[in-house]
SERO-4910 file (N, C-alpha, C, O; in steps of 0.05 Angstrom, whole numbers):
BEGIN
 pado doro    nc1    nc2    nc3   cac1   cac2   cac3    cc1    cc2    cc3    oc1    oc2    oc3
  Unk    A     17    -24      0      0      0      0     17     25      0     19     42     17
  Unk    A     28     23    -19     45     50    -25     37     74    -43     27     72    -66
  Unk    A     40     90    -33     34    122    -53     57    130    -72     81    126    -69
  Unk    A     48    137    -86     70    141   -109     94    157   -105    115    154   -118
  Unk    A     89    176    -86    114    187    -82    136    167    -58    127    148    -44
  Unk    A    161    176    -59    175    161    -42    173    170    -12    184    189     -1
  Unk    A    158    153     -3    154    148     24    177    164     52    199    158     44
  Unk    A    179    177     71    202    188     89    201    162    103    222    149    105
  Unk    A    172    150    116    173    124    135    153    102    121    133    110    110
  Unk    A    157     81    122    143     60    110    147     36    124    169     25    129
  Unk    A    118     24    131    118      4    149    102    -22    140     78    -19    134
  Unk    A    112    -46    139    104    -56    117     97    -91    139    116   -100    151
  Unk    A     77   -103    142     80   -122    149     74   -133    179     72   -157    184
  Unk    A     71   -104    206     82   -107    226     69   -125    241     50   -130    226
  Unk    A     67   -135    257     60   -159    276     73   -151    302     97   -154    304
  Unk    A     60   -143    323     69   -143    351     48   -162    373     24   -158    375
  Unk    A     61   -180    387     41   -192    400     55   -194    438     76   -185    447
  Unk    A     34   -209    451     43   -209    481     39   -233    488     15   -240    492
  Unk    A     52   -244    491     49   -269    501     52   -276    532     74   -274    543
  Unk    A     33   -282    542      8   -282    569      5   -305    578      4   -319    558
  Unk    A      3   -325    607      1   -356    610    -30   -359    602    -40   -381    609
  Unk    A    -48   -339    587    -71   -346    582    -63   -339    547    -81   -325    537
  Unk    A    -41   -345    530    -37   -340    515    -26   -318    495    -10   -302    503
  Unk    A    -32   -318    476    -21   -300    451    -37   -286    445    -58   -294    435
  Unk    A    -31   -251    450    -49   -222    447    -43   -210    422    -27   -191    427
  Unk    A    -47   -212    405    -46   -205    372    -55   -170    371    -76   -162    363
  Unk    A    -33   -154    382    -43   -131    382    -34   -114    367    -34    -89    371
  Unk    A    -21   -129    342    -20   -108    329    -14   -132    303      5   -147    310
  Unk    A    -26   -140    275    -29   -158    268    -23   -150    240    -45   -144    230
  Unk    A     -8   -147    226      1   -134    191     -3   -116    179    -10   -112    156
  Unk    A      3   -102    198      0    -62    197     14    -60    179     37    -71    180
  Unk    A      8    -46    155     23    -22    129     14     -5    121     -9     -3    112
  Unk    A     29      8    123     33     39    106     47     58    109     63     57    127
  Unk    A     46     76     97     62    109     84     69    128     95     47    138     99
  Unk    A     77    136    101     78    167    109     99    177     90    120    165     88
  Unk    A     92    206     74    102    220     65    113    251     78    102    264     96
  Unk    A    130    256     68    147    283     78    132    303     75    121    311     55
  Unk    A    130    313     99    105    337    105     74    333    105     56    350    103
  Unk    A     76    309    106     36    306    112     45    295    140     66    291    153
  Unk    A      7    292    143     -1    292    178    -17    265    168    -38    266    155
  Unk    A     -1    240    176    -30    210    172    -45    214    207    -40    230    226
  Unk    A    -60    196    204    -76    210    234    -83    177    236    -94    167    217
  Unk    A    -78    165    252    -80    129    264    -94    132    283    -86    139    305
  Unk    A   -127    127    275   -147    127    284   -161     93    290   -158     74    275
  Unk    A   -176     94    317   -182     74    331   -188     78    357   -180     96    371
  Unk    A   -209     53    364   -217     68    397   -201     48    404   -189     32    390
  Unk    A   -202     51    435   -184     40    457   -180     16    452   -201      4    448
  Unk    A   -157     -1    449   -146    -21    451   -146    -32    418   -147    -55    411
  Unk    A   -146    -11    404   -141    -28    373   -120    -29    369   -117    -34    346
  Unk    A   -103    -26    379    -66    -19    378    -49     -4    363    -30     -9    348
  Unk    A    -67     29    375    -58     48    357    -21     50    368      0     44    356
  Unk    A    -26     60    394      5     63    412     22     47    411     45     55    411
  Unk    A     16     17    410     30     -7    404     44     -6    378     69     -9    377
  Unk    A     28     -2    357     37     12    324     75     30    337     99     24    335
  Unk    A     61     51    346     82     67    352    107     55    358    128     52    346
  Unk    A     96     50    385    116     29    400    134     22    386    155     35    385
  Unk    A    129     -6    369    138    -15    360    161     -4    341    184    -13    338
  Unk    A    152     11    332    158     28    300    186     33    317    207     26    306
  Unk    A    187     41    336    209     54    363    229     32    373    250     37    384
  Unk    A    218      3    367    225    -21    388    230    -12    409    251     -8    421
  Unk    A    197     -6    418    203      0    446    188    -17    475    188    -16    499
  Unk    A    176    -31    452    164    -63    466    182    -78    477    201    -90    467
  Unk    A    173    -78    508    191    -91    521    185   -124    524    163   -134    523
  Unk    A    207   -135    528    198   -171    529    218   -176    559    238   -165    568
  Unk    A    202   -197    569    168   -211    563    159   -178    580    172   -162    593
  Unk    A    125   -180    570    119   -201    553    118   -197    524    120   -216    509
  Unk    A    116   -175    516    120   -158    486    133   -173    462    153   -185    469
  Unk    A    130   -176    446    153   -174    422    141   -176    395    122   -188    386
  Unk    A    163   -155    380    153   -156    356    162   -181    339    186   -186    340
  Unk    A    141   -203    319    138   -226    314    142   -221    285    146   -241    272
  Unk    A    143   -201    274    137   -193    240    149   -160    234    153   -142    250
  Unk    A    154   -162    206    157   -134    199    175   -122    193    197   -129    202
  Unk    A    172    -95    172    203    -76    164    182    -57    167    158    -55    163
  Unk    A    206    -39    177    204     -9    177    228     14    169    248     18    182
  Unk    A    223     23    151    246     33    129    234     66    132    213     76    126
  Unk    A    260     79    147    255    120    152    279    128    138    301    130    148
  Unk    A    269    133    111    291    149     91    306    127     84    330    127     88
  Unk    A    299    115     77    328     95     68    340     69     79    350     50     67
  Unk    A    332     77    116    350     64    129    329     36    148    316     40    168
  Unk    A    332     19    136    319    -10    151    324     -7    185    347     -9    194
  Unk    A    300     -2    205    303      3    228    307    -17    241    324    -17    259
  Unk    A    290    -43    234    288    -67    249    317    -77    248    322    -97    260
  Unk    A    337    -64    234    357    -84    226    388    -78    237    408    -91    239
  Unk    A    378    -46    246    391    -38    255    412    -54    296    398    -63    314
  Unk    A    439    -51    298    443    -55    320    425    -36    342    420    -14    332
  Unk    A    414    -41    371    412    -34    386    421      3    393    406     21    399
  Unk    A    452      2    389    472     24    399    450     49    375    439     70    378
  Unk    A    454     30    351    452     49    328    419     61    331    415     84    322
  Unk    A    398     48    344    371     55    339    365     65    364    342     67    372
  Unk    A    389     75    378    381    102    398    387    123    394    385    142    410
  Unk    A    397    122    361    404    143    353    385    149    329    386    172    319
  Unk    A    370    133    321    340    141    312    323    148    328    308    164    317
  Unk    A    315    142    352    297    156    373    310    184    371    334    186    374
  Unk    A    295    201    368    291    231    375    299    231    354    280    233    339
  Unk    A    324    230    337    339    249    309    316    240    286    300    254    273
  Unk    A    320    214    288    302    203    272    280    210    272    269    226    257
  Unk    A    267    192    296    232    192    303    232    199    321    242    182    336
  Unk    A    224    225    335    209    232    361    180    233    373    164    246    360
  Unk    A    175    224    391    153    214    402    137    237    423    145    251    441
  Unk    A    117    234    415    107    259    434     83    246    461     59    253    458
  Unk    A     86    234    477     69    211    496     44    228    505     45    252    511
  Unk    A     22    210    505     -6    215    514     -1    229    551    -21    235    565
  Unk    A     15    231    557      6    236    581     27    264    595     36    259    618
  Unk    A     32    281    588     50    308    606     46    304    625     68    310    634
  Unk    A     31    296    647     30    306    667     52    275    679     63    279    701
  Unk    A     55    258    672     70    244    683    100    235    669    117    223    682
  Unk    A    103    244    642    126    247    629    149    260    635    171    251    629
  Unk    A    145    285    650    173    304    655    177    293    682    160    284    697
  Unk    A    202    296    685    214    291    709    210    306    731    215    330    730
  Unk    A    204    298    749    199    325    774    215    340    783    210    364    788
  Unk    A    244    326    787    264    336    805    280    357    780    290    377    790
  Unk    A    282    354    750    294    378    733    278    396    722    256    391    712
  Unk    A    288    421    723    268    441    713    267    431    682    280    413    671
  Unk    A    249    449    672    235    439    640    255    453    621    249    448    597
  Unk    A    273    465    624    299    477    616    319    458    611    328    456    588
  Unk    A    327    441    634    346    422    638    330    398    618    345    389    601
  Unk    A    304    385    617    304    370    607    298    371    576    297    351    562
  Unk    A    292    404    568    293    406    534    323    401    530    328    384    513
  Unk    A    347    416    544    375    422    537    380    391    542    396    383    524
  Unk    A    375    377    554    391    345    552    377    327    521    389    312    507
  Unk    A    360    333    519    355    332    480    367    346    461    373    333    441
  Unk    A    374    370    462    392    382    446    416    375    452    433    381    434
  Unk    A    422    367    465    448    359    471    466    326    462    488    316    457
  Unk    A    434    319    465    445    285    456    443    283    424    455    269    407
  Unk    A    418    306    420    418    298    389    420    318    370    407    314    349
  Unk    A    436    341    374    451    367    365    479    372    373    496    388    364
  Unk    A    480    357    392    516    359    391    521    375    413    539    369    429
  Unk    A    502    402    419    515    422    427    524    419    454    530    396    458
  Unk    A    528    439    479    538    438    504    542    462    519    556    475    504
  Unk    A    539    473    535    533    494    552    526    522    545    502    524    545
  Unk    A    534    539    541    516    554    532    496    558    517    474    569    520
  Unk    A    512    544    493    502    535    463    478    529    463    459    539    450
  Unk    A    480    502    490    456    487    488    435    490    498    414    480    490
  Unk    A    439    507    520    426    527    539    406    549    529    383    553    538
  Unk    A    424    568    502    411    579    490    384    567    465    361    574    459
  Unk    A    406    542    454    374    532    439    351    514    448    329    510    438
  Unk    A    363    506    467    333    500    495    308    527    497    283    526    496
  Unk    A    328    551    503    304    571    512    286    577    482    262    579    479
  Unk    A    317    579    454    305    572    440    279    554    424    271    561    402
  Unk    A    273    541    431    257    516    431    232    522    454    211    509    454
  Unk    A    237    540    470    209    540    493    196    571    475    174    581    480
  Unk    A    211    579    458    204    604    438    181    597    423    160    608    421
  Unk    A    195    567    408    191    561    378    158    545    392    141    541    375
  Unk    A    154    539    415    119    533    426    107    545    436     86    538    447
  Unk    A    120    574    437    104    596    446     98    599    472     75    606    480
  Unk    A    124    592    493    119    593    522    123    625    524    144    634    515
  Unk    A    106    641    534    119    666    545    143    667    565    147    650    582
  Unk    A    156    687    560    183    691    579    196    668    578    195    655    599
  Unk    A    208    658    560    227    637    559    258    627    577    268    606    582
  Unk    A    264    653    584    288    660    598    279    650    625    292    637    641
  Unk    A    254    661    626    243    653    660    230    634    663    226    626    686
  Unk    A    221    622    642    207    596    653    236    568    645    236    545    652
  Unk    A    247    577    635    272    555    632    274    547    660    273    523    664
  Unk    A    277    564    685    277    552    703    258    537    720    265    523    739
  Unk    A    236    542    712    207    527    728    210    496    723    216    482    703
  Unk    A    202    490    747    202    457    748    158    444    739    137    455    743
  Unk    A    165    423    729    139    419    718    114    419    737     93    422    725
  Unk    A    114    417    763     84    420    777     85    454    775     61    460    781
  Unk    A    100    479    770     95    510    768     84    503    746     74    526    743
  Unk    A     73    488    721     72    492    689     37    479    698     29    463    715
  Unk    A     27    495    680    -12    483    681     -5    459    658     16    457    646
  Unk    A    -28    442    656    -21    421    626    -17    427    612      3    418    601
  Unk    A    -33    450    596    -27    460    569     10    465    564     23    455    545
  Unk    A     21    483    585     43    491    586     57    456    585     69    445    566
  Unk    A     52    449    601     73    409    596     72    401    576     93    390    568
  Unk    A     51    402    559     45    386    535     61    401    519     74    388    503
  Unk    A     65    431    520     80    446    503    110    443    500    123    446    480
  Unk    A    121    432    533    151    425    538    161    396    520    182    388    511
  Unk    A    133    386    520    129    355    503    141    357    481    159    347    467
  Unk    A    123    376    483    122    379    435    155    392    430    166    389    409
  Unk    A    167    408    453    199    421    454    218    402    459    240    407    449
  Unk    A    213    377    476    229    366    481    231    344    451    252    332    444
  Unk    A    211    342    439    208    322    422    222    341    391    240    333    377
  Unk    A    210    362    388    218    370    361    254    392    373    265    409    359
  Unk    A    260    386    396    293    392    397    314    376    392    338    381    395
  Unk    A    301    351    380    316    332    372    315    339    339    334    330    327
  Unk    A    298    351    322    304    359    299    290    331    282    298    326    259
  Unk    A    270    315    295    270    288    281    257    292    246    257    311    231
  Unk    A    250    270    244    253    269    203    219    258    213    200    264    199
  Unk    A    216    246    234    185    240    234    177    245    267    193    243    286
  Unk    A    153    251    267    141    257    302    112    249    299     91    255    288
  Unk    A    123    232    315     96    213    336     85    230    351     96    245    367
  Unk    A     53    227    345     40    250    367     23    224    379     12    208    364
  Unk    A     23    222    396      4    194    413    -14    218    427     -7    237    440
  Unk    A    -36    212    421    -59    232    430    -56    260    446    -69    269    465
  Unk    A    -36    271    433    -22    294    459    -40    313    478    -34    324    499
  Unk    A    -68    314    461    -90    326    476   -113    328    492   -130    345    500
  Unk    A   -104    289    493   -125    280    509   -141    280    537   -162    272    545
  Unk    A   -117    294    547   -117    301    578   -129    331    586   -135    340    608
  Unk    A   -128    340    560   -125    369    559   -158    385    554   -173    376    537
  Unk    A   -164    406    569   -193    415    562   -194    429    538   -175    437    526
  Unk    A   -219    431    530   -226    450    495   -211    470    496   -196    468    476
  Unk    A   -207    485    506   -197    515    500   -161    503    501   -148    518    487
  Unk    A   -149    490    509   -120    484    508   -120    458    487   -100    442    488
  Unk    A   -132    455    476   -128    426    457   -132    449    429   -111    453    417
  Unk    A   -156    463    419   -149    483    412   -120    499    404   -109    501    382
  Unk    A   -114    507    424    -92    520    426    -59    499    419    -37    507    411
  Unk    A    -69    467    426    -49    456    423    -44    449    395    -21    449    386
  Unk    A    -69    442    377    -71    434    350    -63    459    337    -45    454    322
  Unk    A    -70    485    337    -57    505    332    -34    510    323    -24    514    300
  Unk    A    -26    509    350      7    503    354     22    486    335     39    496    319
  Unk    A     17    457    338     33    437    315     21    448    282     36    448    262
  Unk    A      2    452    281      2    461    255     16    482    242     28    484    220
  Unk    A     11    498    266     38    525    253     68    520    259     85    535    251
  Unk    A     72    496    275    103    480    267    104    464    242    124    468    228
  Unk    A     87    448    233     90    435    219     95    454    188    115    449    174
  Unk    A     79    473    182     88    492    158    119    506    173    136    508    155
  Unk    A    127    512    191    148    529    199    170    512    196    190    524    188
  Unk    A    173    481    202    192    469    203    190    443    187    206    425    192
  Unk    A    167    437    164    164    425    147    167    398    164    184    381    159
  Unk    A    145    396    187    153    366    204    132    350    190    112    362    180
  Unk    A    135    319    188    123    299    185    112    289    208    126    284    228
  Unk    A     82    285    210     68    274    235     58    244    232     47    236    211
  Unk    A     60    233    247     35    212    251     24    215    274     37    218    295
  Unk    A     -1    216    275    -21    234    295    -38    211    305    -55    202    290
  Unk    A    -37    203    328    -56    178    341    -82    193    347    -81    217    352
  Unk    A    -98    184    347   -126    203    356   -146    176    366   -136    154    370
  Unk    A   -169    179    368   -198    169    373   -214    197    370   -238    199    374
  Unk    A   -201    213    365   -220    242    371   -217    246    336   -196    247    323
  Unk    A   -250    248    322   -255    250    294   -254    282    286   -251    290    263
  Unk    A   -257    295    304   -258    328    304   -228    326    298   -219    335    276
  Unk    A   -215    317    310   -181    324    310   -172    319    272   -162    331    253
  Unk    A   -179    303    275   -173    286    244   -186    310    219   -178    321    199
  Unk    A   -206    309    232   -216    337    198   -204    356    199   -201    368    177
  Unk    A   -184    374    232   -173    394    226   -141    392    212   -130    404    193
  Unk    A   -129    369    232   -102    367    229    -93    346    203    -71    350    192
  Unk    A   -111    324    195   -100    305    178   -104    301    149   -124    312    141
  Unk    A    -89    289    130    -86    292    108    -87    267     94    -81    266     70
  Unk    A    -97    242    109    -92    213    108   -101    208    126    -90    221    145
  Unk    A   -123    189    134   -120    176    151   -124    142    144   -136    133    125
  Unk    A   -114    128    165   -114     96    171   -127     92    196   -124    105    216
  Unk    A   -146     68    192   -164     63    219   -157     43    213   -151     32    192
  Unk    A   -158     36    247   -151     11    261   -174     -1    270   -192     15    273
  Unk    A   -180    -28    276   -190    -48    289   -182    -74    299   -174    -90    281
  Unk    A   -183    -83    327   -168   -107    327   -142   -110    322   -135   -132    314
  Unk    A   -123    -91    326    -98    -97    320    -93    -93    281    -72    -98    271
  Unk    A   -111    -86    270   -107    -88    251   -115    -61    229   -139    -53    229
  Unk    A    -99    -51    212   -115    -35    192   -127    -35    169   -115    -40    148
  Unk    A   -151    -28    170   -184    -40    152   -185    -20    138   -204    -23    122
  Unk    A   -173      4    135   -179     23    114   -155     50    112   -140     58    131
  Unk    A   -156     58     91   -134     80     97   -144     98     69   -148     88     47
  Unk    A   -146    120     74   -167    136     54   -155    165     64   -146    167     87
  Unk    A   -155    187     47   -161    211     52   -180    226     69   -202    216     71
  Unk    A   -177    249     81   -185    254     96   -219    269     90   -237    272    107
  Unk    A   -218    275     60   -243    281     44   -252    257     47   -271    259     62
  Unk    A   -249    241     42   -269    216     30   -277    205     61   -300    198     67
  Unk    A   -256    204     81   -276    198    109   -299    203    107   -316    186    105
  Unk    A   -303    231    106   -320    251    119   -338    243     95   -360    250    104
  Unk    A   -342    236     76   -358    239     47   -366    212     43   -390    207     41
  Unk    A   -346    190     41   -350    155     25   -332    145     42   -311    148     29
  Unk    A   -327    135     62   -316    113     72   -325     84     63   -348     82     56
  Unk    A   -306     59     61   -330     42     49   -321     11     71   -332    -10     66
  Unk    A   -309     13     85   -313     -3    102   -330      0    127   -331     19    143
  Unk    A   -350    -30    127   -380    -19    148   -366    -12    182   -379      2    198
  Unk    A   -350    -18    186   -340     -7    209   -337     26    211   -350     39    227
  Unk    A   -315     40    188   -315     68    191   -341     73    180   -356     85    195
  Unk    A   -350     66    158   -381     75    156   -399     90    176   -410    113    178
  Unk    A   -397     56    198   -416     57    225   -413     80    250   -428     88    268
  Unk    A   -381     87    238   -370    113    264   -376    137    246   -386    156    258
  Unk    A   -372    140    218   -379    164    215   -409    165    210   -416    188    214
  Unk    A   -427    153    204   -463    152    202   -468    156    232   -491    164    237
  Unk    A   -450    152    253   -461    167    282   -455    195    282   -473    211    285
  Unk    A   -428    201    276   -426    236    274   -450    241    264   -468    252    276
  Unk    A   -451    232    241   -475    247    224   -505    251    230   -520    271    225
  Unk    A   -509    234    239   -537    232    261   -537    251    288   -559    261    294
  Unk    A   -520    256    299   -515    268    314   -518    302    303   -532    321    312
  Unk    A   -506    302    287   -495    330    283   -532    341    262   -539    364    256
  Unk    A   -542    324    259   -568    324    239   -597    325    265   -621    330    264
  Unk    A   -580    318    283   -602    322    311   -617    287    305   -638    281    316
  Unk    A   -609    275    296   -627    251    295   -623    227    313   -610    235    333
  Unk    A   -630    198    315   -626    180    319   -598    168    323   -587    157    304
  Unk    A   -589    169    345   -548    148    334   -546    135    329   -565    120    335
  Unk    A   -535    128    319   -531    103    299   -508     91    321   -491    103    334
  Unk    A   -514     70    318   -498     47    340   -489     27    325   -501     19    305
  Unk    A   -464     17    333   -453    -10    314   -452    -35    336   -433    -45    347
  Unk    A   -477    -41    337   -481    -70    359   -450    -89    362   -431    -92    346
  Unk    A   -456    -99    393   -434   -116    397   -406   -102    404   -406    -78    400
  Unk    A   -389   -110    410   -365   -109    424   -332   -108    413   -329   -131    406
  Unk    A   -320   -102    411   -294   -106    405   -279   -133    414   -273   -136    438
  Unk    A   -272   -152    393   -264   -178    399   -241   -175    420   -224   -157    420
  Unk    A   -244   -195    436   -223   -210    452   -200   -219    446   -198   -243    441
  Unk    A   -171   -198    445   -159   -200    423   -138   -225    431   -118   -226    418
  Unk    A   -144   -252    460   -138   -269    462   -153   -298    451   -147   -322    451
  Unk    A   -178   -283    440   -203   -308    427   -209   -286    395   -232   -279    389
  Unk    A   -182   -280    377   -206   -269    354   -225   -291    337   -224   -316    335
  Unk    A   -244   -271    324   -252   -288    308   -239   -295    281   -223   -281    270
  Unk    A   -249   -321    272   -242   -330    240   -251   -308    225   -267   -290    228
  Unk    A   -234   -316    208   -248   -282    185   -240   -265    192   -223   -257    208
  Unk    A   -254   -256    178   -255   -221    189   -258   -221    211   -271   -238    222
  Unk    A   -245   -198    225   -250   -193    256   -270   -173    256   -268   -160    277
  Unk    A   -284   -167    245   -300   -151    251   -324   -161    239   -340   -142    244
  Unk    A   -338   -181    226   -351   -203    220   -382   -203    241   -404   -195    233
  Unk    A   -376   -213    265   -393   -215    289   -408   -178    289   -426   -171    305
  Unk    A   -403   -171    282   -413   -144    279   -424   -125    260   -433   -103    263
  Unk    A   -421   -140    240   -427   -130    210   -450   -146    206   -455   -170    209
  Unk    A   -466   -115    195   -492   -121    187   -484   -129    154   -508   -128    147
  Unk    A   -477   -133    141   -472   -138    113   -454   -158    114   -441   -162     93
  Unk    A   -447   -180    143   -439   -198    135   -443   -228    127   -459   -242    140
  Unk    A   -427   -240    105   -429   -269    100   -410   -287    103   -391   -285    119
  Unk    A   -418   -320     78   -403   -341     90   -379   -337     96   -369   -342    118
  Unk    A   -363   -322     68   -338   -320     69   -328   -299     85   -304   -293     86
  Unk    A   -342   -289     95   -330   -259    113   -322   -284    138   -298   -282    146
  Unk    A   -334   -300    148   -334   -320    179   -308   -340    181   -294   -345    201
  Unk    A   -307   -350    151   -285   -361    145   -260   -342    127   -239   -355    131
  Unk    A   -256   -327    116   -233   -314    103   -229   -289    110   -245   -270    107
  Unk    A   -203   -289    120   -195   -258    122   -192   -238     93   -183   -242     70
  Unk    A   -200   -224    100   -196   -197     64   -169   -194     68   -157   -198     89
  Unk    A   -162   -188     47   -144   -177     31   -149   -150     19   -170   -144      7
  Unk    A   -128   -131     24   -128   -108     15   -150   -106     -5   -159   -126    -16
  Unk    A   -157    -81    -11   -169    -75    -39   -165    -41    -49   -179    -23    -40
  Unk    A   -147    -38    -63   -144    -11    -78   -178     -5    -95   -187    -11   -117
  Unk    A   -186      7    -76   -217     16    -86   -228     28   -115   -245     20   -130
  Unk    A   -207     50   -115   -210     61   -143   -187     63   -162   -183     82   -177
  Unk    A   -166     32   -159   -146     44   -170   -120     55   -175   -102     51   -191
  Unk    A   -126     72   -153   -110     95   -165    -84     97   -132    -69    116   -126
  Unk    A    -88     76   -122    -72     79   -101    -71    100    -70    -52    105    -56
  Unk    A    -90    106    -68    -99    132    -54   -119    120    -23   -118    126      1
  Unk    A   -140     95    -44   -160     83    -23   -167     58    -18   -184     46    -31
  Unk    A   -151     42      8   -151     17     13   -171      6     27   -180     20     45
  Unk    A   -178    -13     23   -198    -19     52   -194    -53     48   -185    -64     27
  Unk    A   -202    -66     71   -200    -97     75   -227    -98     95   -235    -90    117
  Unk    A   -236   -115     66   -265   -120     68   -268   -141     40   -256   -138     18
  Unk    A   -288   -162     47   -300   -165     23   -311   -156      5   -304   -156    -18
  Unk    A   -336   -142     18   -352   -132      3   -360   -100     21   -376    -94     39
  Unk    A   -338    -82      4   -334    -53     15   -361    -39     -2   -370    -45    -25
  Unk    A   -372    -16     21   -391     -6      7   -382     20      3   -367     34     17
  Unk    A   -398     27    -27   -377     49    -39   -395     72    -49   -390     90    -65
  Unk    A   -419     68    -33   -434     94    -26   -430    113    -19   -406    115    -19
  Unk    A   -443    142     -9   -433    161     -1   -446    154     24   -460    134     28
  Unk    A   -441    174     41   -450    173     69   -487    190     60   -490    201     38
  Unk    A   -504    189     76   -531    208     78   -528    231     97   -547    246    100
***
């Protein structure tokens, strides 16, 4: 599932599982695809489809036991990550890929001010060293729009409200200068008026410093403002990967269908639309399709055969894995 242009990260294959004395957790099951230089893909899924795990991995940052990745290449610019020695792929964290984690309020360290812990990123992955480094730290609390940079270099993270942490996040992550940045829900913690302000923010980095995102979400508002691509997950697995027009317009797998025909009902004042049943047991999946037990349009072969990709129109742009994808518009 490749786009025609040459790919910055490309992930092709991946398989991450956990292995548990009640067995094998398939949480992340032949994940592929693209990301291109200067778009925002947005890896969409509710809780436990293995959006973060995706990440994880991408990072080898799955720890074993019980963790491990079982499958997969992941190729950023050129360079085969999986294949890389150890020494060498701590030197793709941050330069390479920097990661921006769902949670500020428990990420920064308590005991160093938020100064000390942007300058120890610039430092491991710019080279620089005392003043130098000192100065493009404050620089960097500039470039997210902390006021008084000089003076908050010294504040330790319980003086900082969330919005302000999440901001040291996005500084400590893009002071490494990486080629791709992981945003794992960075706003989730965060109320309307500072999520707002946070999406803002990365957008007017992303034109300022031409960054490449992959953007984890469950939040569909987030995705129409910030993304340019998106891939949905289910079950460890991804069932569609489409533009961010055609979400909102023709999705054709009955799963995203089923999530965006609820927006739409909603926003129309009507009836919600509900997608009966549960998210499989990702230690009991089902045969088939995993999403099968839940599909109103499903049959024999959906119970017994997993899909296989399907380039929808062509043209390389719209995948979905499904049998029988519907290629309607939304109402």
């Amino acid at each position: 599932m490749e786009d025609s242009k040459q790919p910055i990260l490309s992930v092709k294959n991946l398989g991450t599982s956990f292995f548990l004395r009640e067995g094998e957790v398939k949480a992340v099951d032949g994940v592929s695809f693209s990301l291109n230089k200067g778009e925002v893909l947005a890896l969409v899924g509710e809780s436990g489809s293995g959006k973060t795990v995706t990440a994880l991995s991408i990072l080898r940052l799955i720890a074993w036991p019980p963790g491990k990745i079982v499958s997969g290449d992941v190729n950023l610019d050129g360079v085969d990550v999986f294949k890389l020695p150890m020494k060498e792929m701590r030197n793709i964290r941050g330069k390479g890929i920097a990661m921006i984690l769902q949670e500020p309020m428990s990420s920064l360290n308590p005991s160093q001010t938020i100064g000390r812990q942007i300058q120890e990123a610039v430092e491991i992955n710019q080279g620089l060293t005392g003043e130098a480094a000192k100065k493009a730290a404050i620089d960097m609390l500039g470039v997210v729009r902390i006021p008084s940079p000089e003076k908050r270099y010294y504040n330790y993270p319980h003086e900082l409200s969330g919005g302000m942490k999440q901001r040291i996040m996005i500084a400590i992550a893009l002071a490494c200068r990486p080629k791709v940045l992981i945003a794992d829900e960075p706003t989730c913690s965060l109320d309307v008026t500072i999520q707002a302000q946070i999406l803002k923010l990365m957008q007017a980095l992303r034109k300022e410093i031409d960054t490449t995102i992959l953007f984890i979400t469950s939040d569909l508002g987030i995705v129409a403002e910030m993304a340019d691509r998106v891939a949905m997950m289910y079950a460890g697995q991804l069932i569609e990967i489409l533009d961010v027009f055609t979400l909102f317009e023709s999705p054709a797998h009955p799963y995203t269908k089923g999530i965006m025909g609820s927006i739409m009902a909603m926003k129309e004042g009507g009836r919600l639309n509900i997608i009966e049943g549960d998210p499989p047991n990702l230690l009991h999946l089902p045969s088939g399709c995993h999403f099968h037990p839940r599909c109103e349009f499903c049959q024999d072969i959906c119970k017994t055969q997993e899909p296989a990709y399907t380039d929808l129109d062509g043209d390389g742009k719209h995948w979905v894995r499904c049998h029988f994808p519907i290629k309607s518009k939304l109402k």
